[in-house]
C-alpha positions as CSV (number, residue, x, y, z in Angstrom):
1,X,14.0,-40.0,126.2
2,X,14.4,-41.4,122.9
3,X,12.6,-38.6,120.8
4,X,11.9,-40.8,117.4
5,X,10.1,-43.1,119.8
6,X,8.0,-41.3,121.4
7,X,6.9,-39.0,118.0
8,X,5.8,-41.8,116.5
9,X,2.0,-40.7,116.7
10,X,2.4,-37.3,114.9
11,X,0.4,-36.8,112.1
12,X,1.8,-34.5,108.4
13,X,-0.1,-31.6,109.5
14,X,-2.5,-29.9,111.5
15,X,-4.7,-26.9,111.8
16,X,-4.5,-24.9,114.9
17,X,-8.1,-24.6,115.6
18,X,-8.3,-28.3,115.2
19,X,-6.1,-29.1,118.4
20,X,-6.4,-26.1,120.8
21,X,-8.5,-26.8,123.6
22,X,-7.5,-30.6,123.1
23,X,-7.3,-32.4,126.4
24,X,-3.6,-32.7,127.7
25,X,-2.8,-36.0,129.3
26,X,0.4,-36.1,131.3
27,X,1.3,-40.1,132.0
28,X,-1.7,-41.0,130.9
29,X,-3.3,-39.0,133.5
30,X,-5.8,-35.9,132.2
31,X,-4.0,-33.0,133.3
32,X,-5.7,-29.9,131.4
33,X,-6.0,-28.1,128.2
34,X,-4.1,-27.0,125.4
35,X,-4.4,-23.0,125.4
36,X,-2.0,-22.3,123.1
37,X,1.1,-22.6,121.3
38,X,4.7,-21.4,121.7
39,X,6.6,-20.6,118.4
40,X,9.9,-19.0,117.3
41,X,11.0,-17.3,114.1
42,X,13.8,-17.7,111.9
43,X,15.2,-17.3,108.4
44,X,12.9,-19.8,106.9
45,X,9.4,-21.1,108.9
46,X,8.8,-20.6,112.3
47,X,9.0,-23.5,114.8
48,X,6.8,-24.9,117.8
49,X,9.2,-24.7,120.9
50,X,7.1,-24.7,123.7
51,X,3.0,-25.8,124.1
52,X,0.9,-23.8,126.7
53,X,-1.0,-26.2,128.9
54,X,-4.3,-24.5,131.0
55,X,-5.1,-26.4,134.7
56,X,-8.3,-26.6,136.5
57,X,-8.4,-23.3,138.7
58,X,-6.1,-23.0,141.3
59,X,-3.3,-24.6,139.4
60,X,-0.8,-23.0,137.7
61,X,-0.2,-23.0,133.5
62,X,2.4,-25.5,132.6
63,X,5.4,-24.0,129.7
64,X,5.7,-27.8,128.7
65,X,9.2,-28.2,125.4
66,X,7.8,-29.2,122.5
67,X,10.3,-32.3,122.8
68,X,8.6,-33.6,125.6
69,X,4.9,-34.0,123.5
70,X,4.8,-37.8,122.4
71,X,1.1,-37.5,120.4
72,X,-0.8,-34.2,119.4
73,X,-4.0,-34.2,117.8
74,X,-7.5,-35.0,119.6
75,X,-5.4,-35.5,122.3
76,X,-2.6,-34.6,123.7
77,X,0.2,-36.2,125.4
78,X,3.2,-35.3,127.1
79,X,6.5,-37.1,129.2
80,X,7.5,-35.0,131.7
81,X,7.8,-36.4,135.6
82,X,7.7,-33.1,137.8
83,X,4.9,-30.9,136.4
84,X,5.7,-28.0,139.2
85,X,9.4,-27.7,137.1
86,X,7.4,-26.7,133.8
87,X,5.1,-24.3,136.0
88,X,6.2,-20.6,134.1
89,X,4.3,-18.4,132.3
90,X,5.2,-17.4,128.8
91,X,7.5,-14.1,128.4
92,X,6.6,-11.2,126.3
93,X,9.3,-11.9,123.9
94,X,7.5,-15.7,123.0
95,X,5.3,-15.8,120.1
96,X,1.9,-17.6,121.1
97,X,-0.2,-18.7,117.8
98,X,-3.7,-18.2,119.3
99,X,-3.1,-14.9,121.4
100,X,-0.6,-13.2,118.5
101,X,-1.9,-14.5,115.4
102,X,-6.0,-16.2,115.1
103,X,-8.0,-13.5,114.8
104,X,-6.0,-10.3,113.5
105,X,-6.4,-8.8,110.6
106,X,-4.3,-9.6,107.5
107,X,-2.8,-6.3,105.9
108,X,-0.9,-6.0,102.7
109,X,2.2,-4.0,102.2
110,X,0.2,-0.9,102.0
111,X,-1.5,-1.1,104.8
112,X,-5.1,-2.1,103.2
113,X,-6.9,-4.6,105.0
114,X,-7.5,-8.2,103.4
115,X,-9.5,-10.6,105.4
116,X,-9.1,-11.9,109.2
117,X,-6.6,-15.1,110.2
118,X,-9.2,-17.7,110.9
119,X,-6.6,-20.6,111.2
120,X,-2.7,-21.4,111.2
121,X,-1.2,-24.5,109.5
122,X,1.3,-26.3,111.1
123,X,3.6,-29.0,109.7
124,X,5.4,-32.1,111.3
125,X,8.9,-32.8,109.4
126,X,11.8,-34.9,111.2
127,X,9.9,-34.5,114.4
128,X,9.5,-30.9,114.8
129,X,6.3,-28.5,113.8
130,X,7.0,-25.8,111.7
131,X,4.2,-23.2,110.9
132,X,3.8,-22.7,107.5
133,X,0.5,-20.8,105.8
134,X,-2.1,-18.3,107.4
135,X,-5.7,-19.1,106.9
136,X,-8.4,-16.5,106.0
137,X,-10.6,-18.8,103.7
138,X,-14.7,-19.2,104.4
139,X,-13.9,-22.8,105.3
140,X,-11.6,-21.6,108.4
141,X,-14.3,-18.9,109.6
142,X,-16.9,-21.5,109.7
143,X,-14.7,-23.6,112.0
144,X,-13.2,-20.4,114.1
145,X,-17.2,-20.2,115.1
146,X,-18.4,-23.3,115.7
147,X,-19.8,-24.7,112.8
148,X,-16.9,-27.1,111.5
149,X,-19.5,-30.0,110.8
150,X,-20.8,-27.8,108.7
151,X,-18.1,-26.8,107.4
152,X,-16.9,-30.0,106.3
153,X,-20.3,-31.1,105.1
154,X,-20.0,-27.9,102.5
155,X,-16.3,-28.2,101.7
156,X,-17.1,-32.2,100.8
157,X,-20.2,-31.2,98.3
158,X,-18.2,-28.4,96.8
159,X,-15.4,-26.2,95.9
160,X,-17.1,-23.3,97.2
161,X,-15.2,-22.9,100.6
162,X,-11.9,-24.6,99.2
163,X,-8.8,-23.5,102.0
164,X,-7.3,-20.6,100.9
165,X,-3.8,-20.0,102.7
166,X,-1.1,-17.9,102.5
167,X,2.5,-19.2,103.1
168,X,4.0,-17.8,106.5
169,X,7.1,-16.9,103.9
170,X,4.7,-13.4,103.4
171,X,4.6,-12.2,106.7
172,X,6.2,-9.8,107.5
173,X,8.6,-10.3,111.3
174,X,6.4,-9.2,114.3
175,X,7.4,-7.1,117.2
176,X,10.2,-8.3,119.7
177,X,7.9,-7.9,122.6
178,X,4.8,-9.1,122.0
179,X,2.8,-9.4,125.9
180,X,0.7,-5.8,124.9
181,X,1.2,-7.0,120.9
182,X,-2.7,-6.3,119.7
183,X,-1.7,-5.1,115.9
184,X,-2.8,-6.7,112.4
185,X,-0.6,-9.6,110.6
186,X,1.4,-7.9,108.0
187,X,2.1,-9.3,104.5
188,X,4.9,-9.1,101.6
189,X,2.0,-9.8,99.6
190,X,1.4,-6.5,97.5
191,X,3.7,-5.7,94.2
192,X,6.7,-8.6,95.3
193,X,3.8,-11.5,95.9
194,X,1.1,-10.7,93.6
195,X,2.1,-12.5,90.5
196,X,2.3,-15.4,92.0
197,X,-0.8,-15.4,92.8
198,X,-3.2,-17.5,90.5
199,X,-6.0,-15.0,89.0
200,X,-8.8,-17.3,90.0
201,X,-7.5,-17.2,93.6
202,X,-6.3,-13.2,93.2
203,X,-10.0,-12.7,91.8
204,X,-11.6,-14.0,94.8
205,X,-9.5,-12.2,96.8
206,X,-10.4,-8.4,94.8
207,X,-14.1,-9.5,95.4
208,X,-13.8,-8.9,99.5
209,X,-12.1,-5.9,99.0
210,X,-13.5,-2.3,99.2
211,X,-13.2,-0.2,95.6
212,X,-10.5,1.6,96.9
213,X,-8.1,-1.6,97.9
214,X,-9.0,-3.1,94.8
215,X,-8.3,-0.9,92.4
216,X,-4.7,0.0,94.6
217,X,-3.9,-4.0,94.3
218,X,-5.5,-4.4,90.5
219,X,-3.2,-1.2,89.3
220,X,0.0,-3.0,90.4
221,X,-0.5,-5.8,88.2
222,X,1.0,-6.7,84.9
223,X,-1.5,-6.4,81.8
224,X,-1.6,-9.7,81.2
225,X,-1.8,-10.7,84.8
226,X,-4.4,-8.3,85.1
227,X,-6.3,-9.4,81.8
228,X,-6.5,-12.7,83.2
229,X,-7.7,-11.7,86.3
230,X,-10.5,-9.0,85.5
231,X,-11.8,-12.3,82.9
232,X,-12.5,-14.6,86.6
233,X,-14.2,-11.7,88.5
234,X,-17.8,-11.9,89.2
235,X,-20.0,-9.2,86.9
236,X,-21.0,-7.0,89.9
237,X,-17.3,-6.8,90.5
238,X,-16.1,-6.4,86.7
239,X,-18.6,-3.1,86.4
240,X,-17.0,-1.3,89.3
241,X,-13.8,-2.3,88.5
242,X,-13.9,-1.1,84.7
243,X,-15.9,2.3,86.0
244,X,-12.8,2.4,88.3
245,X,-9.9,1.5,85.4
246,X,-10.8,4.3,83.0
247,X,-11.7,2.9,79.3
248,X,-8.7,3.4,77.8
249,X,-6.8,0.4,80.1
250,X,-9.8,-1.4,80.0
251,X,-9.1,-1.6,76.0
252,X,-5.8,-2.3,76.4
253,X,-6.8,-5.3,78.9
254,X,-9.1,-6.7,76.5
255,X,-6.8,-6.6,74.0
256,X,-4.8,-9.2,75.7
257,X,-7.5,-11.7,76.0
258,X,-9.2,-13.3,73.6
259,X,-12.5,-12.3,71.5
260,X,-15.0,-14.5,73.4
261,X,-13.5,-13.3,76.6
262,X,-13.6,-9.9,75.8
263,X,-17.0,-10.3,75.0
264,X,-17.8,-12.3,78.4
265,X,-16.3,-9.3,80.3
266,X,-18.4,-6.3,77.9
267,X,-21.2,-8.2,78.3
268,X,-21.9,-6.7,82.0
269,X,-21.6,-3.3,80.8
270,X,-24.2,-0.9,79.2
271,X,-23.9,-1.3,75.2
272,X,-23.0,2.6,75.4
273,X,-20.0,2.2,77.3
274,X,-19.1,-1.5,75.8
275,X,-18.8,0.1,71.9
276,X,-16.9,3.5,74.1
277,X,-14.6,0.7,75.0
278,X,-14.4,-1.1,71.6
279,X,-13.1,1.7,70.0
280,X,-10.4,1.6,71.6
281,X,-9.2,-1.8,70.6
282,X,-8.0,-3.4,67.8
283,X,-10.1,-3.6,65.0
284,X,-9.3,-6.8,64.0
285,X,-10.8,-8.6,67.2
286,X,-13.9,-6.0,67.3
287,X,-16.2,-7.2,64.8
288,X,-15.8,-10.7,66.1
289,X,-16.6,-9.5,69.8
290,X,-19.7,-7.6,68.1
291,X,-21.5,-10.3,66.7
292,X,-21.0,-12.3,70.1
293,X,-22.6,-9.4,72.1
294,X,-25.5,-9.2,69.2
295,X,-25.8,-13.5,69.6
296,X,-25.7,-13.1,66.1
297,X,-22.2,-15.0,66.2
298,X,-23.3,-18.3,65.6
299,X,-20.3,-19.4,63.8
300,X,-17.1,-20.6,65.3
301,X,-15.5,-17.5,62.5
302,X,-16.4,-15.0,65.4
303,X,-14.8,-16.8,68.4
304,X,-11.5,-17.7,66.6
305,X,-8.2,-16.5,67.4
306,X,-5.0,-15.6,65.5
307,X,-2.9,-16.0,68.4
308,X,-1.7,-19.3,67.8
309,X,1.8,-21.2,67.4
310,X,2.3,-22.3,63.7
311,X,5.4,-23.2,62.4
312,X,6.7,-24.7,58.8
313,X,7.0,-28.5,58.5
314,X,10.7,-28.5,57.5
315,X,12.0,-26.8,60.9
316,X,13.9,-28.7,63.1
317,X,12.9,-29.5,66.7
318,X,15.8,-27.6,68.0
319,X,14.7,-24.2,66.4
320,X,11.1,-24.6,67.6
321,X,12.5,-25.0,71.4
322,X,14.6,-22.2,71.0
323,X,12.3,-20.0,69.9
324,X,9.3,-21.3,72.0
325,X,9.6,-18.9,74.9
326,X,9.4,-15.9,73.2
327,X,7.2,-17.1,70.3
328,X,4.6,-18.4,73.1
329,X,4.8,-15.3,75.0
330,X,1.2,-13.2,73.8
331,X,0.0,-16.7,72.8
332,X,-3.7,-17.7,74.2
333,X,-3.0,-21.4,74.5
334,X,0.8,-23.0,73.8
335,X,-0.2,-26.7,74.2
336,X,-0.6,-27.2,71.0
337,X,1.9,-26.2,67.6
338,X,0.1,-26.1,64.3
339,X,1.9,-27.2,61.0
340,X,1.3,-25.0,58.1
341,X,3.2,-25.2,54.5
342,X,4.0,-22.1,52.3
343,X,0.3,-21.7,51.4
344,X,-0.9,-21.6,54.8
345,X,-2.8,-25.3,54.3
346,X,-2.7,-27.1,57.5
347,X,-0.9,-30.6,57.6
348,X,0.1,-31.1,61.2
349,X,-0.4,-31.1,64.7
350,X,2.0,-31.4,67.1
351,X,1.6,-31.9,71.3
352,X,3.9,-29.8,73.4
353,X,4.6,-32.7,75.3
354,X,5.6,-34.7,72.1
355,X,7.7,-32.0,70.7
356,X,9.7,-31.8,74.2
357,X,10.0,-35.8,73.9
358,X,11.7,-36.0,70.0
359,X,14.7,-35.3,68.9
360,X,16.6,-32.0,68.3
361,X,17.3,-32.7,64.6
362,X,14.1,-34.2,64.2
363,X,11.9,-32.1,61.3
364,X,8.3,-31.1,62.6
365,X,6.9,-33.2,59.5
366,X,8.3,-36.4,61.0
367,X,6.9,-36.6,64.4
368,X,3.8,-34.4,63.4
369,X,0.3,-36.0,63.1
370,X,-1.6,-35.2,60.1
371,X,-4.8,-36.6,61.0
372,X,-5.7,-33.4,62.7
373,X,-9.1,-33.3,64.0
374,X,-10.7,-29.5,62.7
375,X,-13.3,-26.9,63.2
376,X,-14.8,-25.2,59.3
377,X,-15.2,-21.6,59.7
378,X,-19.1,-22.0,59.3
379,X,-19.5,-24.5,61.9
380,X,-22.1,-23.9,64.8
381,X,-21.3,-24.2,68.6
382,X,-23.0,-26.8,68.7
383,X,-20.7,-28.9,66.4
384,X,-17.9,-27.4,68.3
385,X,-18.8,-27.9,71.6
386,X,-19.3,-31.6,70.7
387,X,-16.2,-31.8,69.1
388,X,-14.3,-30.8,72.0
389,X,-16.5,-32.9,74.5
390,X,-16.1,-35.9,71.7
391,X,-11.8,-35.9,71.4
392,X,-10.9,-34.2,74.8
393,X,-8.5,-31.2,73.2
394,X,-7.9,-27.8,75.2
395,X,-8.1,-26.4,71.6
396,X,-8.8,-26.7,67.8
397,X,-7.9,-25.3,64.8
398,X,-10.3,-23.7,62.4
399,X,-9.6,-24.2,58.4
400,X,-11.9,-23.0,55.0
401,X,-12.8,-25.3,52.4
402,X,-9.4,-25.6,51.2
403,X,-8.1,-26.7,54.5
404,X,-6.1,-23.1,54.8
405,X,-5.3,-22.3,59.0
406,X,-7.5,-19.9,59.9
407,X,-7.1,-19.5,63.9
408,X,-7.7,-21.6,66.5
409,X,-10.7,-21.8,69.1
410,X,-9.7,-22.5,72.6
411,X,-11.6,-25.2,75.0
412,X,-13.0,-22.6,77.5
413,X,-14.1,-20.1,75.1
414,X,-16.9,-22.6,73.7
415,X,-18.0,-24.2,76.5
416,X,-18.0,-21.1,78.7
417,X,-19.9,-19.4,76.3
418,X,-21.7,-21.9,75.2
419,X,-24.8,-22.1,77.3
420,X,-25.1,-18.4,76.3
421,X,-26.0,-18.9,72.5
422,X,-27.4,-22.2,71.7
């Protein structure tokens, strides 16, 4: 059979509740169902070997190669000429995706529970299916019940049920014999998988768990990590975390961020236990955070940061990349490099993206631009926020009268805050 031929209908990638139960035609003839799917692990993704085809009663289940499907998607068809030769059952050492995997419960390294497989994604590449995430968004449990319309209605009006999958890479090998196999999906996902895990999508994932699991997976993450995180958790979820934490590491958290974060995240707390908190931080940031959480701040002073990258207008390009990673390292934005001279004046700006495109010996004063767009130090949100909506930068810098670099004031802190105060 000539296998490129007869693949030519597969699609990129499927989801598994999208093609089980999906009539089976054999010949063009209906023939049954798709029940389930046959796969086998190795050192890299799993791969489809077999598919599992249900008869009308009375007839046996056919154990049909994958390399005899020609099309799989709302239907499915298959090239085989004696169906009683593919009439076996599936041994207890195959992996089936729908008996094995949909439905069990995802556990971390630790043993805590996660969330439930709703789904499996599969992947067509040089006409073979490989598996390659587990599902366990809202999205997938509205389709594993019966309400994919709906689903897709919601998903296609918002981001609220966006897919959120984990790669296969995570989980952990299952038991050789598998026909009794009713235990939980295991993941790698705990201390070796958590940093990769964006904090938007880690917060969401904190905000199913019980106190317990979430303060076990919060307390194996970096400071910065976990800074990051704690500043995308929902407030309901911030207070019993912090209550959790212990003050002293919430300081040292909210040291890491910056001042109009800090303040987003104290503002769910009592004002006794935000100013217990604030005394344990540095002093420098406090004051600033203060007159946010009095909405007394009103000027773009309280919500800017020192932790910038500024360097002089005589260095070189080659010194700046050189000394970029560990000069950006506790920086809260590095998309921008600011050009100062001896007495701190600003006279540049300089793109990331420009800097990596000029040449090594090039000196920051040639290639900077010094019509650099500026926040005062007395300005109102309101003058910033339009600023920013006005000229499109992820930050600005803030100068006095005499055009002296003050700090900076980055994109989200304004217009996150924003609604808050004006």
């Amino acid at each position: 059979m000539d296998r490129d031929r007869i693949k030519q209908n597969m699609k990129a990638s499927y989801f598994l509740s999208d093609i089980i139960g999906a009539k089976v035609y054999i010949r063009g003839r209906e023939t049954g169902k798709l029940s389930d799917i046959v796969i086998r692990e190795n050192d890299k993704l799993p791969e489809v070997t077999h598919l599992i085809v249900s008869r009308p009663f009375g007839h046996k289940s056919l154990l049909v190669p994958w390399d005899r499907v020609a099309e799989i998607d709302s239907r499915v068809s298959i090239e085989i000429d004696n169906l009683e030769k593919y009439e076996w059952a599936p041994s207890e050492s195959q992996l089936l995706l729908k008996e094995h995997i949909l439905d069990k419960k995802v556990i971390d390294l630790e043993g805590q529970e996660i969330d439930i497989v709703y789904d499996v994604k599969l992947i067509s590449y040089n006409n073979r299916l490989y598996v390659t995430d587990v599902d366990f968004s809202k999205y997938g449990l509205l389709k594993r019940i019966g309400l994919k319309p709906l689903a897709n209605f919601i998903y296609h009006l918002a981001d609220v049920l966006k897919k959120e999958t984990v790669s296969w890479s995570y989980v952990q090998p299952l038991p050789e014999q598998l026909g009794s196999f009713r235990g939980n999906v295991r993941l790698n996902v705990l201390k070796e998988k958590l940093p990769e895990i964006h904090p938007v999508d880690l917060a969401d994932i904190l905000e199913e768990l019980d106190e317990e699991q979430r303060l076990a997976i919060f307390n194996e993450l970096e400071t910065e990590h976990a800074s990051d995180t704690l500043e995308e958790i929902e407030p309901r979820v911030q207070r019993s975390l912090i209550s959790a934490l212990g003050k002293g590491r919430v300081a040292e958290l909210l040291n890491e961020i910056t001042p109009a974060q800090a303040a987003d995240v104290l503002a769910v707390l009592p004002t006794a236990e935000a100013d217990e908190i604030m005394q344990l931080m540095d002093k420098a940031d406090t004051q600033k955070i203060e007159g946010i959480l009095d909405k007394q701040g009103t000027s773009i002073a309280d919500l800017t940061t020192t932790h910038y990258i500024k360097f002089s207008p005589d260095i070189v390009v080659r010194e700046v990349v050189e000394e970029f990673r560990q000069i950006a390292v506790d920086k809260d934005f590095v998309t921008y490099i600011y050009v100062a001279d001896a007495g701190d004046q600003l006279v540049g700006v300089i793109n990331l993206q420009e800097l990596l495109q000029s040449k090594l010996d090039d000196k920051l004063r040639e290639i900077m631009t010094t019509q650099v767009i500026t926040l005062n130090q007395d300005d109102d949100l309101n003058k910033a926020a339009e600023a920013f909506v006005r000229y499109g930068f992820r930050a600005l810098p803030v100068t006095d009268a005499e055009d002296v670099i003050l700090g900076a004031v980055p994109y989200r802190d304004i217009m996150n805050l924003e609604h808050k105060f004006i």
